[in-house]
C-alpha positions as CSV (number, residue, x, y, z in Angstrom):
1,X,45.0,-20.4,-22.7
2,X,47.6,-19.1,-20.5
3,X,47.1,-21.9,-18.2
4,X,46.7,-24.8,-20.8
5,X,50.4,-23.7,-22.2
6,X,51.7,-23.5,-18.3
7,X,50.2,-27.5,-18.0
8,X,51.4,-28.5,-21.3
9,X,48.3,-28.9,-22.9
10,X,48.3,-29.1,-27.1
11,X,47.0,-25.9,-28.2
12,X,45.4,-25.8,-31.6
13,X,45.0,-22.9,-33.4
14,X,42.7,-22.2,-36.3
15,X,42.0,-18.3,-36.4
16,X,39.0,-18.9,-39.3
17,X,39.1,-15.1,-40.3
18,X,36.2,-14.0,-41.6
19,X,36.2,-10.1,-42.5
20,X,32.4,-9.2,-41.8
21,X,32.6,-10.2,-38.4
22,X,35.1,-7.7,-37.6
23,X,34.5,-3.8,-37.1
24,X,37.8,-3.7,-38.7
25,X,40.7,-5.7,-40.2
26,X,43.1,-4.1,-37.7
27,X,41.0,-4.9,-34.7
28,X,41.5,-8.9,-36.3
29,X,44.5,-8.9,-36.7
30,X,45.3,-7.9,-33.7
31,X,43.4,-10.3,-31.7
32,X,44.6,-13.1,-33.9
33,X,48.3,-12.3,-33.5
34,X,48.2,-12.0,-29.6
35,X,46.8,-15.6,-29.7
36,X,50.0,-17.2,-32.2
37,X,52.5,-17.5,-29.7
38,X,50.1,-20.0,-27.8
39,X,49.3,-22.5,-30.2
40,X,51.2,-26.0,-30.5
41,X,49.6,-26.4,-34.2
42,X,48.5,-23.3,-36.1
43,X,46.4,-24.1,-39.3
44,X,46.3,-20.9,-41.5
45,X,44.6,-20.7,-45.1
46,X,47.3,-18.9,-47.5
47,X,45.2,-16.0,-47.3
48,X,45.4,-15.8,-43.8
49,X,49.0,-16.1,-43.6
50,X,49.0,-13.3,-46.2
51,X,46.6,-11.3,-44.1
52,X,49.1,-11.8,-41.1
53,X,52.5,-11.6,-42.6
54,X,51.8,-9.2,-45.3
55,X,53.8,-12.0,-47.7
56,X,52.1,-14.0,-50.5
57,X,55.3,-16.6,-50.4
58,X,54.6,-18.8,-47.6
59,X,57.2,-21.0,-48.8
60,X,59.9,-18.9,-48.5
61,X,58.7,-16.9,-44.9
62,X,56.9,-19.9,-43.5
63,X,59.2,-21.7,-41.7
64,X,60.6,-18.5,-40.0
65,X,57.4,-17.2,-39.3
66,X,56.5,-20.6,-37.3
67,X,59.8,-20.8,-35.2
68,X,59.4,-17.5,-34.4
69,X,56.0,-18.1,-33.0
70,X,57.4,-21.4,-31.4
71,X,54.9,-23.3,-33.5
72,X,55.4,-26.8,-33.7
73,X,53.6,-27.2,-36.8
74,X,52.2,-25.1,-39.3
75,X,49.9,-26.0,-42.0
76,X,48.9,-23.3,-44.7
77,X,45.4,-24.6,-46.4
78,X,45.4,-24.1,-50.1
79,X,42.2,-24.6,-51.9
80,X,42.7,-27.0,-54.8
81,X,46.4,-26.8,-54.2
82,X,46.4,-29.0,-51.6
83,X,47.9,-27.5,-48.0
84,X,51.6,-26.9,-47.0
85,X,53.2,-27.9,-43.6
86,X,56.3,-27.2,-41.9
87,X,57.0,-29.9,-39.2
88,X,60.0,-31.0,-37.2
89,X,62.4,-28.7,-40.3
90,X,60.4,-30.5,-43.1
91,X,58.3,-28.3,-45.1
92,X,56.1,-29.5,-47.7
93,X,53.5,-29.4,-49.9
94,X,50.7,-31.8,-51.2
95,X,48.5,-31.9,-53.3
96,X,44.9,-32.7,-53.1
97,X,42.2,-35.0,-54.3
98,X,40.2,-34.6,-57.4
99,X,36.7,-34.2,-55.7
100,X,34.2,-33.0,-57.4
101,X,33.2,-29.4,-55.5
102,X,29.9,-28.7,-54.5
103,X,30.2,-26.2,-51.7
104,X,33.7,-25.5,-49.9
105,X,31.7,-24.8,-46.6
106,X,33.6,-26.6,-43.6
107,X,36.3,-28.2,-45.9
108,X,38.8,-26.5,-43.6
109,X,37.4,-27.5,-40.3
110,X,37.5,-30.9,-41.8
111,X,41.2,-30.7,-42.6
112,X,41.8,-29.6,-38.9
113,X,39.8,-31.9,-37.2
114,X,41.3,-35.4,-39.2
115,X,44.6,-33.6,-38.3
116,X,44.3,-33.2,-34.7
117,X,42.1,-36.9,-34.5
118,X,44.8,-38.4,-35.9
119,X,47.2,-37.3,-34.1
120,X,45.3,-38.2,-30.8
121,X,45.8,-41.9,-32.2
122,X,49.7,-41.4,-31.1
123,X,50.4,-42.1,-27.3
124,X,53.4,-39.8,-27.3
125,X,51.2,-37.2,-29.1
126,X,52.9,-34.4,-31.4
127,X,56.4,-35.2,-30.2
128,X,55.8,-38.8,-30.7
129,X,54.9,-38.0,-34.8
130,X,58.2,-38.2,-37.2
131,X,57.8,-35.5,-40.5
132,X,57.2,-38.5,-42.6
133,X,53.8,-39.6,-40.2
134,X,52.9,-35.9,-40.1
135,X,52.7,-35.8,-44.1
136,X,50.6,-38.9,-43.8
137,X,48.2,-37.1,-41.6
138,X,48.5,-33.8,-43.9
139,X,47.5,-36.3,-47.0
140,X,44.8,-37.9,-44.7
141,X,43.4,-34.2,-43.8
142,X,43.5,-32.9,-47.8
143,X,41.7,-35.9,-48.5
144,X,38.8,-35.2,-45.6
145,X,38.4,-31.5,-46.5
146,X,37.9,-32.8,-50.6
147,X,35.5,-35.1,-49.3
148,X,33.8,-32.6,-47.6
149,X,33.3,-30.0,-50.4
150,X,31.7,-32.7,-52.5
151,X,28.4,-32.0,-50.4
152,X,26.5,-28.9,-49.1
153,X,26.8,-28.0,-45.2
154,X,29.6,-28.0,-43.3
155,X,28.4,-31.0,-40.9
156,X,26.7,-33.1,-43.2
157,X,29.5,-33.0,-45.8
158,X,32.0,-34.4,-42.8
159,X,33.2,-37.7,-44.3
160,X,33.9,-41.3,-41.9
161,X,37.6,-42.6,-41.8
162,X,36.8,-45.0,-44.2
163,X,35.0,-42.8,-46.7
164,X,38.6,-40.6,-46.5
165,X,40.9,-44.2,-46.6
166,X,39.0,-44.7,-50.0
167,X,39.5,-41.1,-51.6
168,X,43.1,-41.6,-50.9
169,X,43.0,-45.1,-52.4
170,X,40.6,-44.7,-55.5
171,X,40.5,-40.7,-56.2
172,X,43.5,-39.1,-58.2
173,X,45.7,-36.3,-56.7
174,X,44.3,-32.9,-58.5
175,X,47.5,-31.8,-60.4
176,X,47.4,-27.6,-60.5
């Protein structure tokens, strides 16, 4: 990791806690934190970022909490409220889709991975992507990890780019 930062490599970072894997919450969080400063992207649930901040307020401690870390963006996953980002000073939230929810399983790797494909689309990568194409992408990634809790299993449920262009275009935002 330390050599993919020196080289300028985009570091993702999606720590994925998950409590029973741990001998204890201490010991996660702090191998999580020590890995924060590295990561280009960070993608946190808003548990998580409670877990790791010890505040429930992401909106108001979110955008310090990111430039402290040097992140370049960070998106908070909400559940059926959508997902936050903070990106180039632009913070944000947006709603989701109005999927019908079968299992939740993988919806958040989803989200991450239409994120970071899309961006991969950009020749001049993150720098190259303006707020308002990073909120496109957020919308795009909501829309994936909907799709993807309409179905059991986390790689079966994994929807095509045109299966997510059509939620977006036929499937109502889900108004919380």
């Amino acid at each position: 990791v330390e050599h993919a930062k020196k080289s300028g490599v985009l570091i993702s970072y999606d720590p994925n806690l998950r409590p029973p894997l741990w001998k204890s919450l201490d010991d996660a969080k702090k191998m999580i934190t020590e890995f924060l400063p590295y990561a280009d992207i960070l993608k946190l649930s808003d548990e998580e970022f409670e877990f790791l901040t010890g505040q429930a307020d992401f909106e108001t401690h979110a955008p310090a909490f990111a430039e402290k870390l040097g992140v370049k963006c960070l998106m908070i996953t909400l559940g059926p409220k959508g997902a936050y980002f903070c990106f180039k000073g632009v913070c944000k939230t947006l709603q989701t889709y109005d999927t019908k929810v079968v299992d939740t399983t993988g919806s958040g790797d989803a989200f991450i991975g239409a994120v970071l494909g899309k961006i991969t689309q950009f020749p001049g990568g993150l720098e190259a992507i303006s707020p308002e194409q990073m909120e496109d992408i957020v919308d795009f990634a909501n829309a994936s990890g909907s799709l993807t809790a309409c179905a059991k299993g986390a790689i079966p449920a994994i929807p095509t780019s045109d299966q997510v262009e059509s939620c977006r275009k036929n499937t109502p935002l889900l108004i919380i």
